[in-house]
Structure formats: structure tokens, C-alpha cells
N, C-alpha and C positions, 0 to 999 in steps of 0.2 A: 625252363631256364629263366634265372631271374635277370634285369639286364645288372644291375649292379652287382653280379657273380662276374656278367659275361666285363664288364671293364675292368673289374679286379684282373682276371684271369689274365686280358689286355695288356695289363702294365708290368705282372710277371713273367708273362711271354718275352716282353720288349726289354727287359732290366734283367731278366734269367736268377734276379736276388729277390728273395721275401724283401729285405730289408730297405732296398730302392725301390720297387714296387709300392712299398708300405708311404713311403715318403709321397710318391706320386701321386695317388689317389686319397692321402689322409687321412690314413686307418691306421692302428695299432699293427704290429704284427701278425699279433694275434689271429685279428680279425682277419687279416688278408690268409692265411692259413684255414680259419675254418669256414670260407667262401670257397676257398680252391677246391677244400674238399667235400664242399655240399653240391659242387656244380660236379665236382666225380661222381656223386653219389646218385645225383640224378639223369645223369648221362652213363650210367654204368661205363664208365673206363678211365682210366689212371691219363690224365692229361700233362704231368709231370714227372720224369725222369728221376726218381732222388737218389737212387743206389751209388750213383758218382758221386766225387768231389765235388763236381760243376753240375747243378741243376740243369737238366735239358728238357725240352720238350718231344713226348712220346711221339709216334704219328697219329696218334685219336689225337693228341694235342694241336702238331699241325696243321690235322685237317680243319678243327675247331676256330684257329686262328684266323682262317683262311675266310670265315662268315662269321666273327664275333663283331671287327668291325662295321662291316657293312650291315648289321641286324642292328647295333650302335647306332649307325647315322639315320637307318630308316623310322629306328625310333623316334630318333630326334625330330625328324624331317615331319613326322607324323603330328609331333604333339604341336610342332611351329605351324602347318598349315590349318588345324585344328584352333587355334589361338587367334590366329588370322582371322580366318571366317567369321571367329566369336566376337572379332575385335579386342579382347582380352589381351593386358599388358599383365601377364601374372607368372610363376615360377620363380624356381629358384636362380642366382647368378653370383658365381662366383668369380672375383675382383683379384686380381694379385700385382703387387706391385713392389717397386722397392723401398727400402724402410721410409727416405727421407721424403718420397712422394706419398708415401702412407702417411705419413703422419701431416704433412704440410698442404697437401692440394685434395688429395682424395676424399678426407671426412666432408669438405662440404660441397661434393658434386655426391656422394655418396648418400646423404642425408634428402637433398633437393631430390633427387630420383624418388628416395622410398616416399616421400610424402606427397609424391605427383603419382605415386603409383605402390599404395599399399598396400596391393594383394602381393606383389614381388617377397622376396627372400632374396638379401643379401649375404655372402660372406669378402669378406676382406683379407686376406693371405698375405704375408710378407716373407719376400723371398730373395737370392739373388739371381742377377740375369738369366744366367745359363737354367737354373732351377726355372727360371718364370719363361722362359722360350719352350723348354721340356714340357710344363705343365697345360703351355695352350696347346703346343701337338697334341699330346695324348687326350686332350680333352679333360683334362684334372680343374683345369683353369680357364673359364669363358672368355677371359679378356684378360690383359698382362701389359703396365704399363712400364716402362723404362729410360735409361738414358744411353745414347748411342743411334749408330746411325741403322735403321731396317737388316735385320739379316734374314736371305731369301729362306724359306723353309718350304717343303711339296707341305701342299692343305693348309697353308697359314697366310691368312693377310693382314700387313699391317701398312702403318702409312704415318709420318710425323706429325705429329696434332700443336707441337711448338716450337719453341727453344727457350730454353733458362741458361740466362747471362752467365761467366766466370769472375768470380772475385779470389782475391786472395785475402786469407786473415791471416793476422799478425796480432803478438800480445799488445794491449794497452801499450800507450805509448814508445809507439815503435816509433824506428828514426824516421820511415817515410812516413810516418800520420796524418801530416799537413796535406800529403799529396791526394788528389782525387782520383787518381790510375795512375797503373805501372806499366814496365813493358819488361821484358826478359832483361834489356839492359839494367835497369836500376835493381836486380832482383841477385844481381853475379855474386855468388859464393854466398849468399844467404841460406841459413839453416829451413830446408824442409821438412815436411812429414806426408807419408803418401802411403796408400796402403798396397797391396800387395799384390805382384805382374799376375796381370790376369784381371784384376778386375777394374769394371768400367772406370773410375774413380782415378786407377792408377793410369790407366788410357787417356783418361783427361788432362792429367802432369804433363806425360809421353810426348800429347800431341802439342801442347804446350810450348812445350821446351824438348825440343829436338836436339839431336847430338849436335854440338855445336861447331865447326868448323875452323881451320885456321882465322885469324885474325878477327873472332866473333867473339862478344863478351864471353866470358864463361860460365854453363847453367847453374842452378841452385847445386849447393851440393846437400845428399839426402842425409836428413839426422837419424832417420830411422823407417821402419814399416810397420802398421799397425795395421789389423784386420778388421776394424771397425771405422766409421768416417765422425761416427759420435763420439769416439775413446780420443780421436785425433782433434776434433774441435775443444776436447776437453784439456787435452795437452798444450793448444794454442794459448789457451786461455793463462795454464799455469806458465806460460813463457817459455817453450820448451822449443819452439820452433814458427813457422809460415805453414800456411797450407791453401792449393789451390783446389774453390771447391764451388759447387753451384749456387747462383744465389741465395737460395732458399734454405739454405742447410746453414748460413752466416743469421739469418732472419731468425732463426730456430734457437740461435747461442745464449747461454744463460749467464753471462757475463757480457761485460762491454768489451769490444773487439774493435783491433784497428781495421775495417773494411774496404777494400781497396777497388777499384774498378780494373779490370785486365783489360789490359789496350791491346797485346801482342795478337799473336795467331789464333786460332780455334779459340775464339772470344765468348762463343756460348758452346751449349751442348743440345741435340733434339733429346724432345721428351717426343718418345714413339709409342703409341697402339696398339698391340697386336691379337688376333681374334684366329679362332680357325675357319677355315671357308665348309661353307655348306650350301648346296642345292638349294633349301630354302630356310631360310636365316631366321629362329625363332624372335618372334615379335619383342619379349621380353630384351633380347640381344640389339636386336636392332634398334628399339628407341636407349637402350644405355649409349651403343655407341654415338646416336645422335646428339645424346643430352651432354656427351662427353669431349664435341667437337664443339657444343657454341658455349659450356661453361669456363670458371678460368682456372681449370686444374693447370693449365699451364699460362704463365707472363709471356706473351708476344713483344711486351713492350719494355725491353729489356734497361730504358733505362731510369725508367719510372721503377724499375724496383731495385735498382743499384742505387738511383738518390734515398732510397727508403733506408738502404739497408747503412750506407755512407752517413746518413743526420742521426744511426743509434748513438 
């Protein structure tokens, strides 16, 4: 048995679809199909169910499932105390995160690693949350970073590594541009843009601006929803609306934006960590996460970079 048969199998077992399966472990279809059927071939027995509508797993399947994992971690756990001993910081480590932490803080903790430590193999994923929470369970994903606050998972530790400030943008020459922050009141009946319930992004609006109450200004009212946070800083731009959104992501804008500092409630947001837990934590792993708590993938000092973003 090869072990990258026995994680494929893993992720089909857990998703019961080729096609989520295929997602999780970042293979074609293809591929995840003729792993299934090479680890049948070499186990003589049908480990999946296909005569149904719904993909099921045999009981050779079951049984399999039952030691795929745990042959998984002992491998793992193998090659990390092995690496240890050598002192060797090498292997591969794959990174996932979300797009605007991809693009903004990750390339250069990502770069300093590989040239403190050469022998490593990187990859870089971009994903969104719930995808990048799935991907460090099953082991698809070494490390996964995010915005929000830790959600508990069995086998998963994670831990806040900052917080990134909230501003809001508005097009050039908005009527509040003079101001250096806002608060929910001066923001009443202003056109938003927020993307879409459910994701983190639109949880950051939510918590923002709370249903508001008798005799309380009244919140933004929304202009729209967009599934991207890029498509939405690009419609700030062309004057279409406000949008409340992480510093860094105003820092990123290809036009001049009015940049606002948010005074009100839930003023920043954590940027969280999360890794799967293992008995013994491959070396590779453990100097990322270290190099990744003293770099500055994430601003602590949140208003050192709302003056940066406020003097565009």
C-alpha cells in the first residue's frame, strides 16, 4: 500500500464524492479514481460501493478506514522523529490561507523560511475558511491561516497569532473624507457592499453593525452582495458604495480610496493559525509555525497601519 493511495482513499471515505475528495487532497479526478482503484488492485477487494446512486463504502472499505488513518500519523510521526534526530529542517509544507492574507502578509514570511531553510518545499493554497478548516483536518493542509475567532476541531490546534484593524472605504472624495474615523452613527443609511451570509467577511459587517434597536441610529443600508472582497473594493472604487473591510485589503486598492478608521464595535479582526495536532510535530512544521509567530504576517499594531493606509 502506498501511503498517498491510503490518503486519497481517506478523503473519499470522509466526502463519499470523487469530486470533494478530489478538491481535498488536489488531484484531478482523474487521479483520485485511479489511486482508488490501484489500492483495490493491491488489496484485492472493492473498497467502494458504486452500484448505488450514493457512493458507499464496502466493509473491506470500512475495515480499511479503521487503520488508514492511524498508518497516516505513524508515518508522519516516523519521518518527524527521524528529522529530529538528523536535526534536519527539510520536506515538504503545504500553507493555505485566504486570498487577501495570501497575497499581503504570506509571500514574505513564505520567502524568509525558504531561504533560512532550503531543503523545505513549499506550496501556497488559497482557499476559503470552511475549505481551509477541512483541509488541516484531513491533513490536505499543514497550516491554514484565517480571519475569525479559533473554532474548536478534535486533532486541530490553533491559536490567534494577531489582529488586523477594520476600516471602511468609500469612493474618493466622500463627504466624510476629512474625518479620521467613524462610528456606526455617522455611517446611517449609507450605501454598503458586503459579500455574502456565511462568509467571514460578511461576519465582520454583522458584527459591526448589529441590528439596531429603537431609538439607535439606523445601520448601513446594503447596496448589494458580491462573492468576492476584490470585485467589491473594485466597485468602491468606481463609486458604487462603502465597504467595511480589513486593513490590509484597503492597503492592496489600486485607486485612491477614502480610508476611514472604524471606531465602533468589533474594531479589528484575529488573524488565527491553525495546524493539526500530532504526537510528534514534524521539525519542518514546527520551525514554520515558530518563524510565523515572531514574523509580521500579521500588524499588532493596529494603528500604525491605519495611519499608513489613511496618508494614501
Amino acid at each position: 500500500m502506498e501511503l498517498r493511495h491510503l490518503k486519497t482513499f481517506l478523503a473519499v471515505a470522509r466526502t463519499l464524492n470523487f469530486t470533494r475528495a478530489a478538491e481535498q487532497v488536489h488531484l484531478a479526478q482523474s487521479s483520485v479514481t485511479e489511486q482508488i482503484q490501484a489500492l483495490e488492485a493491491d488489496l484485492g477487494a472493492a473498497l467502494l460501493d458504486r452500484s448505488r446512486r450514493k457512493l458507499a463504502l464496502t466493509e473491506a472499505g470500512k475495515r480499511l478506514q479503521d487503520y488508514a488513518g492511524d498508518l497516516l500519523s505513524l508515518a508522519e510521526e516516523a519521518r518527524a522523529s527521524v528529522a529530529q534526530a538528523a536535526g534536519v529542517t527539510a520536506g515538504a509544507l503545504s500553507v493555505g490561507a485566504l486570498e487577501t492574507l495570501c497575497v499581503s502578509r504570506l509571500p514574505p514570511l513564505l520567502a524568509a523560511f525558504r531561504r533560512a531553510h532550503p531543503a523545505t518545499e513549499l506550496q501556497l493554497k488559497v482557499a476559503g475558511s470552511a475549505a481551509l478548516r477541512s483541509g488541516v483536518k484531513s491533513g490536505a493542509l499543514d497550516v491554514g491561516f484565517m480571519f475569525g475567532e479559533p473554532v474548536a476541531a478534535a486533532g486541530v490546534e490553533s491559536e490567534v497569532v494577531g489582529r488586523e484593524p477594520l476600516v471602511v472605504i468609500a469612493p474618493p472624495r466622500h463627504r466624510l473624507a476629512n474625518r479620521a474615523a467613524v462610528t456606526a452613527a455617522d455611517l446611517a443609511n449609507e450605501a454598503f457592499l458586503v459579500t455574502e451570509p456565511g462568509c467571514v467577511y460578511r461576519q465582520m459587517f454583522d458584527a459591526a453593525f448589529p441590528a439596531s434597536p429603537r431609538g439607535v441610529p439606523p445601520a448601513p443600508r446594503l447596496a448589494g452582495e458580491f462573492g468576492s472582497i476584490a470585485a467589491i473594493v473594485r466597485l468602491v472604487e468606481s463609486g458604487l458604495g462603502c465597504a467595511l473591510v480589513p486593513a490590509l485589503v484597503a492597503a492592496d486598492a489600486r485607486e485612491p480610496l477614502t480610508v476611514l478608521a472604524w471606531a465602533g464595535d468589533a474594531a479589528s479582526v484575529p488573524v488565527v493559525m491553525s495546524w493539526r495536532a500530532r504526537r510528534t510535530q514534524p521539525v519542518v512544521l514546527r520551525e514554520f509555525l515558530a518563524a510565523a509567530r515572531e514574523s509580521a504576517i500579521v500588524t499588532t499594531d493596529g494603528d500604525r497601519l491605519r495611519h499608513a493606509a489613511l496618508s494614501r
